[in-house]
C-alpha positions in Angstrom: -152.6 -3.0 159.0 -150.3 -4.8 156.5 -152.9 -6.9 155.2 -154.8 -4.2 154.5 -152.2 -2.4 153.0 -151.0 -5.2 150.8 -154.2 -5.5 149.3 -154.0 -2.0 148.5 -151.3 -1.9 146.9 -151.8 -5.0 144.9 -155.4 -3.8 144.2 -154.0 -0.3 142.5 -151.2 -1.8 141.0 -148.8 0.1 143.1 -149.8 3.2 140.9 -151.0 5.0 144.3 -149.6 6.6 147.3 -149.0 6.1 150.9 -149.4 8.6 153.7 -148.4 7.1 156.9 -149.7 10.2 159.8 -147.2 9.9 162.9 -145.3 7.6 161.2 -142.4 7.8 164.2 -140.0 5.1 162.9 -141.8 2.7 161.8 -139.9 1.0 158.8 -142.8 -0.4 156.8 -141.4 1.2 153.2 -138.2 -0.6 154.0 -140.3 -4.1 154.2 -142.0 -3.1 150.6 -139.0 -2.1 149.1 -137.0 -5.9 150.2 -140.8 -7.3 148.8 -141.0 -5.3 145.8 -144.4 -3.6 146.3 -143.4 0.2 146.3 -146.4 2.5 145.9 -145.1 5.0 143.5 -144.3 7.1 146.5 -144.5 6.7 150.4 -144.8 10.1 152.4 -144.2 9.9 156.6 -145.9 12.9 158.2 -144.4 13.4 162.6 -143.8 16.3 164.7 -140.8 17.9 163.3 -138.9 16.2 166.5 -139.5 13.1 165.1 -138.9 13.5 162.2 -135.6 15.0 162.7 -134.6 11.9 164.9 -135.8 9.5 162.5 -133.8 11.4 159.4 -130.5 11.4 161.3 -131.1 7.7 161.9 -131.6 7.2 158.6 -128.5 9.3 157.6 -126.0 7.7 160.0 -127.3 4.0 159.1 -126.4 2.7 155.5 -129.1 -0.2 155.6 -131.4 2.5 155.8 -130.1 5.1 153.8 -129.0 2.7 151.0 -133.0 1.9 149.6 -133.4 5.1 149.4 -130.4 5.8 146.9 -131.4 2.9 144.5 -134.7 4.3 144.0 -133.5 7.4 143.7 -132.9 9.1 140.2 -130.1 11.6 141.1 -126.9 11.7 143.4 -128.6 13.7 145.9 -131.4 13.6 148.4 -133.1 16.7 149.5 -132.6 17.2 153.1 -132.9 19.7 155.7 -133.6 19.7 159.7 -137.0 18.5 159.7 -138.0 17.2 156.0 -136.3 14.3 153.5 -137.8 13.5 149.8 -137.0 11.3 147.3 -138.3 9.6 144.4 -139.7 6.8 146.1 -139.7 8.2 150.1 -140.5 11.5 152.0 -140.9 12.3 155.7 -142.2 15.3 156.8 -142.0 17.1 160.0 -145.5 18.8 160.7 -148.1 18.9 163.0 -151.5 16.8 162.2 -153.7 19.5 163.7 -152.7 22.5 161.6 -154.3 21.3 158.4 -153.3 24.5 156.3 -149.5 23.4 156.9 -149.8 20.0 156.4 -151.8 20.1 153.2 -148.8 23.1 152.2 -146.2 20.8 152.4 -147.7 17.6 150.9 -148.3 19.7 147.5 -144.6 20.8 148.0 -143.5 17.3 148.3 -145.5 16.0 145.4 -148.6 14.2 146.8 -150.7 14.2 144.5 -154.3 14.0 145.0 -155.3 12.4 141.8 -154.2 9.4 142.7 -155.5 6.4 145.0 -154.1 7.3 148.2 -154.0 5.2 151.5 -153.9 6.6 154.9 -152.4 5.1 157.9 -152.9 6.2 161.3 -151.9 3.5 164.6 -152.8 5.4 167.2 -152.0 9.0 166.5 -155.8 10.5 166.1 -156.7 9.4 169.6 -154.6 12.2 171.2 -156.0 14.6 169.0 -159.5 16.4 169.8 -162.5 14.8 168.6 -162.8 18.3 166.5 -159.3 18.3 165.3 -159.4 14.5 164.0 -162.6 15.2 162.5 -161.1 18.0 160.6 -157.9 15.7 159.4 -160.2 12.9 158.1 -162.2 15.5 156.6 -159.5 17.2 154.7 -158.5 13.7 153.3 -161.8 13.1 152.0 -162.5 16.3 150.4 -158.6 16.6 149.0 -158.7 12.8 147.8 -161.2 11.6 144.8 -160.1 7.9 145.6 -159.2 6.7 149.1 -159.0 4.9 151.6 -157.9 5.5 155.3 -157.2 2.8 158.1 -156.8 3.7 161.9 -155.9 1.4 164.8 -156.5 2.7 168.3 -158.4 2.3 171.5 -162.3 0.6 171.6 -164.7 0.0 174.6 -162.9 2.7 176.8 -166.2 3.3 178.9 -166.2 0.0 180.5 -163.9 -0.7 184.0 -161.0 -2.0 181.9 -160.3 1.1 179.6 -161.0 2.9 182.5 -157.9 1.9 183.9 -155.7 2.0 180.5 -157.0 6.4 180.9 -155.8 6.3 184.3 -152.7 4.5 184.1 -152.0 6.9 180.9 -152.8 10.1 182.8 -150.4 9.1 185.8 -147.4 9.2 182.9 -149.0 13.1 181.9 -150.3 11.3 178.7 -153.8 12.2 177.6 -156.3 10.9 175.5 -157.3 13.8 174.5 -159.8 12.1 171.9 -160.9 9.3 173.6 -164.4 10.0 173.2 -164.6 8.9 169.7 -163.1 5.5 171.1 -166.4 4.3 173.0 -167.4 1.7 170.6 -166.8 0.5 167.3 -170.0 2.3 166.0 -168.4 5.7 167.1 -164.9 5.0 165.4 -166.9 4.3 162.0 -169.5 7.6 162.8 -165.9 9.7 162.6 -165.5 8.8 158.8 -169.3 8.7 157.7 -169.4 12.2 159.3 -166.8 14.2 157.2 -167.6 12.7 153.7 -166.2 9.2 153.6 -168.9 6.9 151.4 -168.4 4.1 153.8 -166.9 2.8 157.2 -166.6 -0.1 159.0 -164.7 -1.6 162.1 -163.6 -4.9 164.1 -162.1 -4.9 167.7 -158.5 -6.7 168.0 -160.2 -9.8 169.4 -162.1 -10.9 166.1 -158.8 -10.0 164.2 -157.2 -12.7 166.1 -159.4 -14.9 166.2 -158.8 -15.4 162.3 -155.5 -14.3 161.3 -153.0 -16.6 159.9 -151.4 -18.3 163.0 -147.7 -17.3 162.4 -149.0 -13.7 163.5 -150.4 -15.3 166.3 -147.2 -16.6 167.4 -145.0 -13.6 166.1 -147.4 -11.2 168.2 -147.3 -13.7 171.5 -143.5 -13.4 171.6 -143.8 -9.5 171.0 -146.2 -9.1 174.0 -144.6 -11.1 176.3 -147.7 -11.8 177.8 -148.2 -15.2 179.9 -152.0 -14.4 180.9 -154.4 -14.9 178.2 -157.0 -13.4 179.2 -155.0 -10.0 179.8 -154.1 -10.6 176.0 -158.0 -10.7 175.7 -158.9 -7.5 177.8 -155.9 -6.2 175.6 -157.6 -7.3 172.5 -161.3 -6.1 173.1 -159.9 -2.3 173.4 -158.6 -1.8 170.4 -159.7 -2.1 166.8 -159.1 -1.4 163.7 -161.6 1.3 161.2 -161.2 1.2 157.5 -163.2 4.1 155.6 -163.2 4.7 151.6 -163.9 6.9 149.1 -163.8 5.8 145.3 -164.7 7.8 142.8 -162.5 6.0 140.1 -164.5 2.9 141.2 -161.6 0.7 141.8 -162.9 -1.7 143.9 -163.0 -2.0 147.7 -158.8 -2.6 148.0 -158.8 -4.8 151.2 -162.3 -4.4 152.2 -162.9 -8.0 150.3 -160.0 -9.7 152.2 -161.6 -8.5 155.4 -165.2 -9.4 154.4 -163.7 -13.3 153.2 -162.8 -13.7 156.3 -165.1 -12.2 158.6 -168.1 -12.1 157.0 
């Protein structure tokens, strides 16, 4: 996901935008801002619960407020329960699957459609509907002349092992609601050619890891905590990562041509 969205950012410029759908608290516009590759504005879309959480956190903590305030043009941010903006930084509290609302208060915050505009989504649309997820990817191709979206979630849940990862999910009341689109890599790229993106294309975990830079390796090892390999495999095989773009300003493929030096 960072590669991807490094390339992006240095393909455009940084004269783009960045809309991170269930965001949570992930901290990746802190990262660009300490490496000085800010898209001209970074907008977090989560459940207004989230949201709220991640804005107090963000109020009560000066290393995280204090970013905001250099790149900020007046004294004051505009807050309220559920929403932040900024010059720079936005979060949003809405819900993915109401489109009409979400599309309502992007154009309040700014986004602006015109320009290149990267989506990120780390598994968010899996627990949505296949029908709702179609419609979100949708709206972003129709609303966006140049973009490109990239979503990380589960792969090859038909076989014994995702199986499992469904069952052991269900017993905590979480459901995959969408898990149907996450049969094959074929299927995750048929979501995006179906609702207007110009092209698609997908790798499972494994081949990522086969060739990324081996510092990640050893970063994502010590994250994992995992001792068994080949669980780390299984792991690996069921999830992948779909980029789909749409480029009307003919900009290039962003990170496509990292992705096809490497694999390809």
């Amino acid at each position: 996901m960072n590669h991807l969205l490094d390339a992006f950012l240095r393909k455009t410029k940084c004269d783009c935008q960045i809309v991170n759908l269930g965001a949570g608290l992930d901290t990746t516009f802190w990262r660009l801002k300490d490496e000085n590759l800010m898209p001209r504005k970074y907008f977090e879309v989560d459940f207004p619960m989230i949201a709220a959480r991640k804005i107090h956190n963000i109020k009560t903590k000066p290393p995280l407020s204090k970013p905001l305030i250099e790149t900020h043009s007046t004294d004051s941010l505009l807050l309220d329960g559920h929403s932040l903006d900024s010059d720079r930084y936005c979060i949003i509290g809405a819900d993915l699957r109401d489109i009409p609302g979400l599309d309502d208060k992007l154009k309040k915050f700014h986004l602006n459609p015109e320009l290149p505009t990267l989506f990120l989504s780390e598994c968010v649309l899996v627990y949505m509907t296949p029908d709702q997820s179609s419609k979100l990817v949708n709206w972003a191709s129709v609303t966006f002349h140049t973009a490109m979206f990239v979503n990380y979630e589960q792969v090859n849940m038909l076989d014994r092992f995702g199986q499992v990862m469904i069952e052991n999910l269900q017993r905590r009341q979480c459901n995959l609601a969408g898990v149907e689109v996450c049969q094959s890599l074929e299927t995750q790229k048929e979501r995006f050619l179906k609702t207007g993106w110009e092209n698609a294309d997908a790798l499972d975990m494994m081949t990522v890891y086969s060739v990324i830079p081996q510092d990640d390796v050893a970063r994502i090892e010590r994250l994992e905590f995992l001792d068994e390999k080949e669980l780390l495999q299984q792991l690996l095989q069921h999830y992948s990562i779909c980029w789909a773009t749409k480029d009307k300003l003919k900009l290039g493929t962003y990170g496509l041509e990292y992705c096809h030096k490497v694999y390809f």
